[in-house]
KELUMBA-876396 format. One record per atom (N, C-alpha, C): atom name; x, y, z. Coordinates in nm, 3 decimals. Layout:
N
{CA {X Y Z}};
...
# end
This chain:
216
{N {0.841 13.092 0.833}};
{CA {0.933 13.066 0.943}};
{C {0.869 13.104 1.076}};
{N {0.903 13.023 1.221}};
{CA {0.830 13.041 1.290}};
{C {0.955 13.051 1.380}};
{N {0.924 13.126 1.539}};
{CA {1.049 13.158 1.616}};
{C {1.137 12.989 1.640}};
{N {1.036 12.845 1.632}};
{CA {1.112 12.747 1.614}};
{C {1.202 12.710 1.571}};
{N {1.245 12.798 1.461}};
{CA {1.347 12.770 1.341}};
{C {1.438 12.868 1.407}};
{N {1.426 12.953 1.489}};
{CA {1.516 13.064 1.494}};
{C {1.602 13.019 1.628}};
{N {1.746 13.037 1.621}};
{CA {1.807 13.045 1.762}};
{C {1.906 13.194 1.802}};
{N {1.914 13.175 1.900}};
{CA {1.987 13.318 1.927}};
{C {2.139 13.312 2.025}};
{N {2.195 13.410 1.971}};
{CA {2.300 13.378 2.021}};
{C {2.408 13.526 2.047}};
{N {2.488 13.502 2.095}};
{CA {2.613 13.590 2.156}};
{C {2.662 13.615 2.009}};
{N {2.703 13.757 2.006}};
{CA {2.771 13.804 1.846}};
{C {2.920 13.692 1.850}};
{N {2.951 13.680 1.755}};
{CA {3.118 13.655 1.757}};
{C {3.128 13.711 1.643}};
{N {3.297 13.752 1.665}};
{CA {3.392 13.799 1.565}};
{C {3.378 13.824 1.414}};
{N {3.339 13.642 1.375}};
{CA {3.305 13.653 1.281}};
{C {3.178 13.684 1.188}};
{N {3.053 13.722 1.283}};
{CA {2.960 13.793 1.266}};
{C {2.957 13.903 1.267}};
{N {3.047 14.010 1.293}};
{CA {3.052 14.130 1.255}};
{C {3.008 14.234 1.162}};
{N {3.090 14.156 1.050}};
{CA {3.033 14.250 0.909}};
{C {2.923 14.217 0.827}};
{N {2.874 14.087 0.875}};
{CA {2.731 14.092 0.829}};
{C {2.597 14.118 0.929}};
{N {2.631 14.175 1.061}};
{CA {2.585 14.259 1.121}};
{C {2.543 14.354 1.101}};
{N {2.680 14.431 1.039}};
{CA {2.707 14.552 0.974}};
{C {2.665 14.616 0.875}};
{N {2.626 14.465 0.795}};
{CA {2.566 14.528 0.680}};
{C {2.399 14.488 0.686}};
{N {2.389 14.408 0.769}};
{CA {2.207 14.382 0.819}};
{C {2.193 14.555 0.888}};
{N {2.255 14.610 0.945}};
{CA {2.181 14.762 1.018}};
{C {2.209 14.872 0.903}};
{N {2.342 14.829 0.818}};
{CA {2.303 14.904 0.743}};
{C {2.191 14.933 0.663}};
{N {2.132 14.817 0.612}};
{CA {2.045 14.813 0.514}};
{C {1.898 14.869 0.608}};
{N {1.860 14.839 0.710}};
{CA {1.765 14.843 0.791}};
{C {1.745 14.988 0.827}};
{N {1.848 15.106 0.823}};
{CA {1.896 15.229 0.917}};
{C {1.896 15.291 0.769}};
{N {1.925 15.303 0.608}};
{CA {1.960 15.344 0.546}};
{C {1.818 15.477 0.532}};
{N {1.732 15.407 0.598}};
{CA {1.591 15.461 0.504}};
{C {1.514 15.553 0.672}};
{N {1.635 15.544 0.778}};
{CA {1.622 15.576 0.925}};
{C {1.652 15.726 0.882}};
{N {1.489 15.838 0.919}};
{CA {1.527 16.010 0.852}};
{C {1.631 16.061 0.947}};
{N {1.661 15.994 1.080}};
{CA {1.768 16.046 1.191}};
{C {1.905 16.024 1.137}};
{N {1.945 15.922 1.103}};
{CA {2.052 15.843 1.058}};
{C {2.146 15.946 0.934}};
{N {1.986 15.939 0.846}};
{CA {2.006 16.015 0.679}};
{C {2.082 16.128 0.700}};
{N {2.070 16.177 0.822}};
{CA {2.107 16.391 0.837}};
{C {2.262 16.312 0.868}};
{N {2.333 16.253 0.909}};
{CA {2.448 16.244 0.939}};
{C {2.515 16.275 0.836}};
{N {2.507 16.195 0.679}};
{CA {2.610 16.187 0.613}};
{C {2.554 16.301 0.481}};
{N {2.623 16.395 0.464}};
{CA {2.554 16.516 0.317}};
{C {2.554 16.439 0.213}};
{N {2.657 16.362 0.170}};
{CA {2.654 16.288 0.001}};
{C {2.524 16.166 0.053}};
{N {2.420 16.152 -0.039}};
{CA {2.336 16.023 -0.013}};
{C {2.386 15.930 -0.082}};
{N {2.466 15.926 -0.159}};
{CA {2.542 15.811 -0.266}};
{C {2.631 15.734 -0.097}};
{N {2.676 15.772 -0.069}};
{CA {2.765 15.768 0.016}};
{C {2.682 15.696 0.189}};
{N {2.576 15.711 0.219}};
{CA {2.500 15.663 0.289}};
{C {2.532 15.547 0.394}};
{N {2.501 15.470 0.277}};
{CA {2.490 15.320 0.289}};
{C {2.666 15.261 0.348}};
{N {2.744 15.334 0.273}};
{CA {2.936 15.322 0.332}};
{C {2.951 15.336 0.476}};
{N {2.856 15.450 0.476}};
{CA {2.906 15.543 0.625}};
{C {2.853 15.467 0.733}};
{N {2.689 15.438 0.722}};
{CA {2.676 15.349 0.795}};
{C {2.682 15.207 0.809}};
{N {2.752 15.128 0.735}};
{CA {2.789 15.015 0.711}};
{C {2.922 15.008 0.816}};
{N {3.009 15.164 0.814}};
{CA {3.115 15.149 0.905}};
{C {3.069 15.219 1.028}};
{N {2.983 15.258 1.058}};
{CA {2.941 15.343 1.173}};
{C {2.890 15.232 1.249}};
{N {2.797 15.123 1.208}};
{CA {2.794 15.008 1.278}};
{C {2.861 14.870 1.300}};
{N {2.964 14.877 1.247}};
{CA {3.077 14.783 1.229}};
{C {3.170 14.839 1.341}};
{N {3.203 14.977 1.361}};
{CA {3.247 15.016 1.412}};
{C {3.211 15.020 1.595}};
{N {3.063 15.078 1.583}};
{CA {3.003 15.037 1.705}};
{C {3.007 14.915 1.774}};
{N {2.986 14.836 1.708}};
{CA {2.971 14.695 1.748}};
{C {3.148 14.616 1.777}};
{N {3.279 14.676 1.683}};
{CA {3.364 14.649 1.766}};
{C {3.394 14.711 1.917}};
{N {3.336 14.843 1.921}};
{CA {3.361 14.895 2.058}};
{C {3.287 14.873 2.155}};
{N {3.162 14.842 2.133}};
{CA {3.080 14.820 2.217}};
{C {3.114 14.625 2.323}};
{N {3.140 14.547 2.206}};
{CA {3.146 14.477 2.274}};
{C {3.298 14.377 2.296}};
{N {3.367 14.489 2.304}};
{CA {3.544 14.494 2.303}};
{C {3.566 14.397 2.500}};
{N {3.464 14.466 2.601}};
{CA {3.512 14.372 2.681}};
{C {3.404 14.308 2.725}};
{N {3.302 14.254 2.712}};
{CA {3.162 14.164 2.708}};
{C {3.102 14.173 2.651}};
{N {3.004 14.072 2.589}};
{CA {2.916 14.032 2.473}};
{C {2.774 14.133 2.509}};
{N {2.764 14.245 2.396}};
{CA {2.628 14.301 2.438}};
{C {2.525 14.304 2.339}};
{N {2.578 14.252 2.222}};
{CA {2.517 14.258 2.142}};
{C {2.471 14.089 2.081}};
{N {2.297 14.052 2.048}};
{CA {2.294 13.932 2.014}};
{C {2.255 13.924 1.893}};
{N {2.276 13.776 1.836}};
{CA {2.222 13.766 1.676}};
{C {2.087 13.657 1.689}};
{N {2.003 13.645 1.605}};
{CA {1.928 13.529 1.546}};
{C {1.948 13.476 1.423}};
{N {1.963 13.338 1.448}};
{CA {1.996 13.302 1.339}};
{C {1.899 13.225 1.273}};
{N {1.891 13.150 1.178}};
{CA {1.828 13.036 1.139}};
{C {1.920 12.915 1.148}};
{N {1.823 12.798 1.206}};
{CA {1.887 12.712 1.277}};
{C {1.929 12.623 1.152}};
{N {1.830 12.610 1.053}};
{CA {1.924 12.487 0.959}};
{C {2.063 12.564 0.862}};
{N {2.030 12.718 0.845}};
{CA {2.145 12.728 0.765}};
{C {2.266 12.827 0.869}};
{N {2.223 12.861 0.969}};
{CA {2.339 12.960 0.997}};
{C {2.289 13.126 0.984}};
{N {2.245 13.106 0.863}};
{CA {2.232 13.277 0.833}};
{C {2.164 13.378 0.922}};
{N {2.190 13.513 0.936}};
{CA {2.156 13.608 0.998}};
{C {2.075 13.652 0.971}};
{N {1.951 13.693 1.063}};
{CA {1.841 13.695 1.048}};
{C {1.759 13.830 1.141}};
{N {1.868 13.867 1.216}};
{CA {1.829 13.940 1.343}};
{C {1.924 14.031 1.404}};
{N {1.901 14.094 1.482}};
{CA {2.007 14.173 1.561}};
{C {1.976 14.258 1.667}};
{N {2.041 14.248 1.816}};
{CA {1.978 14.352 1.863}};
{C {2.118 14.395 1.984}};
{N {2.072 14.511 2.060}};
{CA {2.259 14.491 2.103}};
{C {2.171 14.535 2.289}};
{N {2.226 14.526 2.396}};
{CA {2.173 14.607 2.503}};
{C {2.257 14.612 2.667}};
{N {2.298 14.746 2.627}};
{CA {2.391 14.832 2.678}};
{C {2.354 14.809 2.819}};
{N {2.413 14.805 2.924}};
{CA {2.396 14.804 3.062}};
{C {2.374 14.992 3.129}};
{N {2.335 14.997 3.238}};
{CA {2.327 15.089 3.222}};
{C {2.483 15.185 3.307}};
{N {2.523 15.316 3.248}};
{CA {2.608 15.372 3.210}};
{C {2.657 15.296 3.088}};
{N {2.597 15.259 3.006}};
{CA {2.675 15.253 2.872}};
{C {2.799 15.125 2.908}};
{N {2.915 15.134 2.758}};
{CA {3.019 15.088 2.783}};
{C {3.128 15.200 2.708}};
{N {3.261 15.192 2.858}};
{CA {3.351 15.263 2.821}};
{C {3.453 15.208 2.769}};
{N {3.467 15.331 2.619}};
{CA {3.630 15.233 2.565}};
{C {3.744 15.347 2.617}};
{N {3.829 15.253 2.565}};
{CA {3.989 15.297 2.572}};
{C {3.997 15.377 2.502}};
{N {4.062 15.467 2.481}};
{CA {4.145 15.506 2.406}};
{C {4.232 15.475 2.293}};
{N {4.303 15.362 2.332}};
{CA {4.388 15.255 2.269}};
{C {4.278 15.189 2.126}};
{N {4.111 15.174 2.204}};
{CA {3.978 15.103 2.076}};
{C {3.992 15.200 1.988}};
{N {4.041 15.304 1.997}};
{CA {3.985 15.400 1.825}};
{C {4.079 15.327 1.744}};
{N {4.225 15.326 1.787}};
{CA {4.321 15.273 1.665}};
{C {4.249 15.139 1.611}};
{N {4.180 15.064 1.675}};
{CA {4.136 14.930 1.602}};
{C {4.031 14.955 1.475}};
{N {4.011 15.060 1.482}};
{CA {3.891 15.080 1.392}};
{C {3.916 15.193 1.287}};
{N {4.021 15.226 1.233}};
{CA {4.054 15.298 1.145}};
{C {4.008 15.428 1.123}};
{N {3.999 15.491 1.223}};
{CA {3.935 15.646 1.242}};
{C {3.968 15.719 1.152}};
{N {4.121 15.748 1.092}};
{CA {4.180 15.833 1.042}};
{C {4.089 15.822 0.938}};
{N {4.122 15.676 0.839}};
{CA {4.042 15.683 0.741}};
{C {3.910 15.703 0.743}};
{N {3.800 15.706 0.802}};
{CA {3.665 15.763 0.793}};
{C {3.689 15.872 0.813}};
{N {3.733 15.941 0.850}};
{CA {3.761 16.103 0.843}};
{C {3.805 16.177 0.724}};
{N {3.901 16.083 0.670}};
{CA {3.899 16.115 0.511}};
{C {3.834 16.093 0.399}};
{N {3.756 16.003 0.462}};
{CA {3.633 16.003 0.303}};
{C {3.504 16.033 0.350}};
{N {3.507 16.071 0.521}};
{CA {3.368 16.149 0.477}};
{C {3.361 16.263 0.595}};
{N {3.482 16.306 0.646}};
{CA {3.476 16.418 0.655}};
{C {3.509 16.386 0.828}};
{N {3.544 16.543 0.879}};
{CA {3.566 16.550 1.057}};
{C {3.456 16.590 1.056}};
{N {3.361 16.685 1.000}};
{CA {3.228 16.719 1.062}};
{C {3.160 16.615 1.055}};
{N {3.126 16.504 0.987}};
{CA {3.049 16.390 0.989}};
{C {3.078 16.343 1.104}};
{N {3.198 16.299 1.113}};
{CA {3.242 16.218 1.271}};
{C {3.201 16.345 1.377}};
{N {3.195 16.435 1.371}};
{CA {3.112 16.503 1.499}};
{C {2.960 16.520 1.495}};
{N {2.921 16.567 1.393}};
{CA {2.778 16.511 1.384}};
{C {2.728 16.350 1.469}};
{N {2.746 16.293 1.359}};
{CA {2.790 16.159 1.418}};
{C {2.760 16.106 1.604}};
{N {2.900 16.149 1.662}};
{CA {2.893 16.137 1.760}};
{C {2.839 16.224 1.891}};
{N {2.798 16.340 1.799}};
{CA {2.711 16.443 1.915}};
{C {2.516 16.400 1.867}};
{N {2.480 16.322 1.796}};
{CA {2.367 16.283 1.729}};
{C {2.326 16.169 1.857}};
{N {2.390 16.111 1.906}};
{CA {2.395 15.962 1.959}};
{C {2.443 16.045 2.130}};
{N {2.442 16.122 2.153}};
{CA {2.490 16.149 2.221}};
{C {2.340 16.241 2.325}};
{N {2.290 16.321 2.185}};
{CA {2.193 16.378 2.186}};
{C {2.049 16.332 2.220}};
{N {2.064 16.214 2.178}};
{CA {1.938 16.110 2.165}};
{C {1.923 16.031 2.293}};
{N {2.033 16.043 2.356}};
{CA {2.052 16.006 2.492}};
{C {2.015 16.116 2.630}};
{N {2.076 16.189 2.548}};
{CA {2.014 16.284 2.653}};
{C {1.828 16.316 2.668}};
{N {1.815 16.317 2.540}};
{CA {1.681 16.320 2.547}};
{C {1.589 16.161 2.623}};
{N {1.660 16.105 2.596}};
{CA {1.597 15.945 2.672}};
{C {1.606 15.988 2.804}};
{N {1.741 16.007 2.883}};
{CA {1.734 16.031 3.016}};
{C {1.654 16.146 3.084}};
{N {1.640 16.254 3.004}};
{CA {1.531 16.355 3.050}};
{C {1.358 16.298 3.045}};
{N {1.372 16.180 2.976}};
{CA {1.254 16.125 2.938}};
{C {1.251 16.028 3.044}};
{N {1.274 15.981 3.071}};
{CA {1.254 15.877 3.166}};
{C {1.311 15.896 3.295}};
{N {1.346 16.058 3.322}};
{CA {1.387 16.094 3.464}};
{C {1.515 16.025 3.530}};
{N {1.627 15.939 3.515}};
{CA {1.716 15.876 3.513}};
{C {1.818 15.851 3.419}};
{N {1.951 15.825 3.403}};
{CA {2.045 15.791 3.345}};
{C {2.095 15.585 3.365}};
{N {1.980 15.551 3.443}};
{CA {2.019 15.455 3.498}};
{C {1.879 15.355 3.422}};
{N {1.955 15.291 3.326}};
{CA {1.868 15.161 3.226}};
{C {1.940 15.098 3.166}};
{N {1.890 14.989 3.087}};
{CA {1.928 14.944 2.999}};
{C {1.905 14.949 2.902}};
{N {1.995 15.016 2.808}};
{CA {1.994 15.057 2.650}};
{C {1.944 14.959 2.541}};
{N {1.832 14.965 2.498}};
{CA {1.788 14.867 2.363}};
{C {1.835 14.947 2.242}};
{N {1.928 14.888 2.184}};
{CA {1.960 14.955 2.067}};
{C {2.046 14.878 1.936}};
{N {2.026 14.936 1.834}};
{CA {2.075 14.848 1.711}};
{C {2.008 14.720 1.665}};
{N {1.874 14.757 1.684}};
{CA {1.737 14.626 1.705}};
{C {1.728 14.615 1.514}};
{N {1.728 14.480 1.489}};
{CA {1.697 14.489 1.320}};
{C {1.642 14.322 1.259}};
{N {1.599 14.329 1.151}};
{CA {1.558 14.236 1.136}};
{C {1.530 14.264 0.979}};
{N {1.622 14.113 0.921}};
{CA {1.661 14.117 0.796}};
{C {1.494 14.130 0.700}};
{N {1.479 14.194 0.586}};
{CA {1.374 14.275 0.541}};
{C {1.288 14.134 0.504}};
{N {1.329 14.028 0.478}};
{CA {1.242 13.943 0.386}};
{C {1.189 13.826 0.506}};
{N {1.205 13.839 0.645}};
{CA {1.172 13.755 0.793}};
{C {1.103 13.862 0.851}};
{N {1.076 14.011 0.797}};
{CA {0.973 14.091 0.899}};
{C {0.821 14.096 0.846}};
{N {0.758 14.071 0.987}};
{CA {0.623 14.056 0.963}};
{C {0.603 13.876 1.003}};
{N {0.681 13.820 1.041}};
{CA {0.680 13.668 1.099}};
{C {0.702 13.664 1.274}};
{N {0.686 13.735 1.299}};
{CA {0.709 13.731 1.433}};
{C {0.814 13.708 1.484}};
{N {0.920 13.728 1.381}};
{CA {1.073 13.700 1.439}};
{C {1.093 13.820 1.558}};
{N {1.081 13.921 1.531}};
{CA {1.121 14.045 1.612}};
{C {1.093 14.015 1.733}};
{N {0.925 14.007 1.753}};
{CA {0.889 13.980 1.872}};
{C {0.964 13.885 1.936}};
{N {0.979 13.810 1.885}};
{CA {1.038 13.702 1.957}};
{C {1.200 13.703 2.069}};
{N {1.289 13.786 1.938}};
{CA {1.425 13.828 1.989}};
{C {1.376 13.945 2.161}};
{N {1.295 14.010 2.093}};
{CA {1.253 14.130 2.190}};
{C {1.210 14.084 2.322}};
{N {1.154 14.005 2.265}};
{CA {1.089 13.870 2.406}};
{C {1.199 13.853 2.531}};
{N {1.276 13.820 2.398}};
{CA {1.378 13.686 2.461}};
{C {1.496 13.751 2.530}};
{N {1.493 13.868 2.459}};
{CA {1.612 13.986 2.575}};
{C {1.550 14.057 2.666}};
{N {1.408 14.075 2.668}};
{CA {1.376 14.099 2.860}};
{C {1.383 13.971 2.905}};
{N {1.261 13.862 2.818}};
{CA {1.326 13.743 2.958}};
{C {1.438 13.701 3.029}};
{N {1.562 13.723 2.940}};
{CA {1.658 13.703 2.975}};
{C {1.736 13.848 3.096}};
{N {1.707 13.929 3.049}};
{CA {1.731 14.012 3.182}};
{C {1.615 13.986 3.283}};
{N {1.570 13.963 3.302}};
{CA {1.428 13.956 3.388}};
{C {1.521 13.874 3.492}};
{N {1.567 13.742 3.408}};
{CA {1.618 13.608 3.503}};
{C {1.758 13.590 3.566}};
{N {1.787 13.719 3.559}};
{CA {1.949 13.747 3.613}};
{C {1.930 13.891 3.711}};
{N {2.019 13.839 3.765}};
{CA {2.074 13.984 3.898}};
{C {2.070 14.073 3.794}};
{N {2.020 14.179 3.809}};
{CA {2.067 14.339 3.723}};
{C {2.062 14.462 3.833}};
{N {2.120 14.583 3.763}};
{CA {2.137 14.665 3.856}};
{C {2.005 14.791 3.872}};
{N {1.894 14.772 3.754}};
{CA {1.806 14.841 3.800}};
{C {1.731 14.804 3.710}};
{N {1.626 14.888 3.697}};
{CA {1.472 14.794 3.657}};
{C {1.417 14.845 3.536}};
{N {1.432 14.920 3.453}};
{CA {1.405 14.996 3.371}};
{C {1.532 14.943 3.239}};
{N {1.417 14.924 3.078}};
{CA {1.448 14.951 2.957}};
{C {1.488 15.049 2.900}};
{N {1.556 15.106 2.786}};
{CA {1.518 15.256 2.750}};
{C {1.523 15.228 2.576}};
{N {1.458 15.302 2.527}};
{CA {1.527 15.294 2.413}};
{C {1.472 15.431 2.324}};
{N {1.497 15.473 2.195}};
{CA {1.526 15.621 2.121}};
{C {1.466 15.509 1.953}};
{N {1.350 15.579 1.892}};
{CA {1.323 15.519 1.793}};
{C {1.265 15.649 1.681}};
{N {1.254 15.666 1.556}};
{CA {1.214 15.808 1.485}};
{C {1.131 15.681 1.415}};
{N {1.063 15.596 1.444}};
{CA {0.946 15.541 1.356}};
{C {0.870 15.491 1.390}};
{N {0.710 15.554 1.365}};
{CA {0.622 15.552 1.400}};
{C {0.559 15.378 1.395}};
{N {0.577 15.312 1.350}};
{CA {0.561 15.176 1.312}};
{C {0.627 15.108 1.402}};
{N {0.730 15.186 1.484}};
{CA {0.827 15.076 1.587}};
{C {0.778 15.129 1.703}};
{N {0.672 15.230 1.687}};
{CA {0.606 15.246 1.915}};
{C {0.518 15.126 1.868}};
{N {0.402 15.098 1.774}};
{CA {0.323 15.038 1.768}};
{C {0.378 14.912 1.790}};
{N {0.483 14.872 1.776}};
{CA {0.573 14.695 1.769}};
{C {0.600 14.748 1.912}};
{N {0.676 14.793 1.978}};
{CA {0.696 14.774 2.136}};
{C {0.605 14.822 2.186}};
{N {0.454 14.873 2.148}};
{CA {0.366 14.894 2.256}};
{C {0.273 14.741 2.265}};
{N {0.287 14.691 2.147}};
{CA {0.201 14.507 2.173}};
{C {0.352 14.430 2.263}};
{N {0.450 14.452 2.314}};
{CA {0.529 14.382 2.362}};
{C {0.556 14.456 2.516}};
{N {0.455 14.536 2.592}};
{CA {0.492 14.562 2.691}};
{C {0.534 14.674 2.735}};
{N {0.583 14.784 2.626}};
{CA {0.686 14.874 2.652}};
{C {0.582 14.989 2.623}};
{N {0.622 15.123 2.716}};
{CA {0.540 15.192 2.710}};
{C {0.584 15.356 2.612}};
{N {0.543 15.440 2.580}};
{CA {0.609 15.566 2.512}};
{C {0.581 15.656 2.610}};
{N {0.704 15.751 2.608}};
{CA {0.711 15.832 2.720}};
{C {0.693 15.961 2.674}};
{N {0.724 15.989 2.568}};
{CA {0.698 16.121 2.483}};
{C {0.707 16.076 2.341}};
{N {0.689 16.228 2.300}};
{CA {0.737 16.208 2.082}};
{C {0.730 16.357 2.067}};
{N {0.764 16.407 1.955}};
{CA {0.780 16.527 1.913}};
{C {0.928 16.545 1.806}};
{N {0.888 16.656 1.794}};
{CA {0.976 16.686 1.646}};
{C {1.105 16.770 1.761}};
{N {1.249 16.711 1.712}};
{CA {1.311 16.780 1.772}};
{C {1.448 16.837 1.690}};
{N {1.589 16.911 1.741}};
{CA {1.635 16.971 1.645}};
{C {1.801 16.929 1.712}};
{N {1.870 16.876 1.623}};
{CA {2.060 16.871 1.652}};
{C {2.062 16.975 1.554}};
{N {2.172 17.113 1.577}};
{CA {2.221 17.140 1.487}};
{C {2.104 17.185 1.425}};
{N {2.152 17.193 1.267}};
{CA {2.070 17.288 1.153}};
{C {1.944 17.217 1.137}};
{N {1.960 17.051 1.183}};
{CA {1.838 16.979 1.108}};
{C {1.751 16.948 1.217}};
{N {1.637 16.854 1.185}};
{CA {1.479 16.831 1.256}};
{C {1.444 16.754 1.188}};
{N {1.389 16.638 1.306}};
{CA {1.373 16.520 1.284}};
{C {1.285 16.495 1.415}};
{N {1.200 16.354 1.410}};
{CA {1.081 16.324 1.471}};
{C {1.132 16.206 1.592}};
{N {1.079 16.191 1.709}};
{CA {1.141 16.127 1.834}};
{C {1.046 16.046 1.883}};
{N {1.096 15.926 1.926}};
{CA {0.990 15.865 1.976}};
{C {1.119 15.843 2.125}};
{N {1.050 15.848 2.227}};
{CA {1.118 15.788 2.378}};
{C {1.062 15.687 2.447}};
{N {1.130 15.557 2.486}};
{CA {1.010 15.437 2.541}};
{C {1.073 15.379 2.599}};
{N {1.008 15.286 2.749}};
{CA {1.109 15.196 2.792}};
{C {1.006 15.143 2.826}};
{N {1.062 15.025 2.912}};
{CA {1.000 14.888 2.951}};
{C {1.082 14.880 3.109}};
{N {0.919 14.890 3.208}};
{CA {0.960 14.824 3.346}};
{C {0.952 14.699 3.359}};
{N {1.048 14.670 3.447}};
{CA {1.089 14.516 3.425}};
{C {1.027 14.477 3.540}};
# end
């Protein structure tokens, strides 16, 4: 398959849960990800709804997240999502859409704080890294296991700076938070530079950092 075959497009609705389950599968084997949830049987659930979940809130009032597809059948092939900078804020009112209560009961209130102080954490470390709070977030980047190594990635990765490149934006700078050593080497042939790495610590656990962005 060559990026010819591939088109890209705005998430919809009904791309969601196989979104959801493309980052799951991609993130399962992610050592940052792994410290969130204690049962490993349980893994693959948590983040199957941790990004199902993201992806309804994130793009609750504009499209931030895109897919690739393959053009003769439809199927999902890709994924990548990118946050403006300050993020996006939800309501209050977005948790009820997403069934909070119940993830709290099957895998716990400390997970959901882990969880959300992990992502929280990883941010902070980006903005100390790149001296600003003010970028655009690359994140939830994936690519279904049996299309990597075809140049699909590159291609999506391509195709979301060109596409910010060619529109008004509010500042000039990429950012993004990666723990694999195999993914500086993929955004350092595409432009993007590493700003640090090191082993760092949330909480009880320690885990490995990569920090990188791309001037536009």
């Amino acid at each position: 398959m060559t990026s010819a075959d591939v088109k890209i497009e705005k998430l919809q609705q009904s791309d969601i849960e196989k979104v959801a389950a493309l980052l799951a599968d991609t993130f399962e084997t992610n050592p940052a990800y792994a410290l969130i949830f204690k049962k490993k049987d349980t893994l693959w659930d948590g983040l199957y709804w941790l990004f199902k979940t993201n992806l309804i809130l994130i793009n609750k009032r504009g499209t931030v997240t895109s897919v690739a597809k393959e053009k003769a059948t439809g199927n999902i092939i890709g994924v990548y999502s990118l946050l403006p900078p300050g993020g996006v804020k939800s309501a209050f009112s977005d948790y009820w859409h997403i069934d909070l209560p119940q993830f709290i009961v099957k895998f716990g209130f400390g997970t959901l704080q882990k969880m959300l102080g992990m992502d929280s954490y990883n941010k902070q470390l980006l903005n100390e890294a790149i001296h600003t709070n003010e970028y655009y977030y690359l994140s939830m980047v994936a690519i279904k296991q049996e299309y990597r190594g075809e140049g699909i990635g590159s291609f999506i990765i391509r195709n979301c700076i060109d596409e910010l490149k060619s529109r008004e934006r509010k500042c000039h700078l990429v950012g993004l938070t990666t723990q694999l050593p195999e993914n500086v080497t993929f955004y350092a042939k595409l432009g993007f530079q590493k700003l640090n790495e090191g082993e760092v610590q949330f909480k009880e656990n320690r885990y490995y950092n990569y920090n990188i962005k791309y001037d536009l």
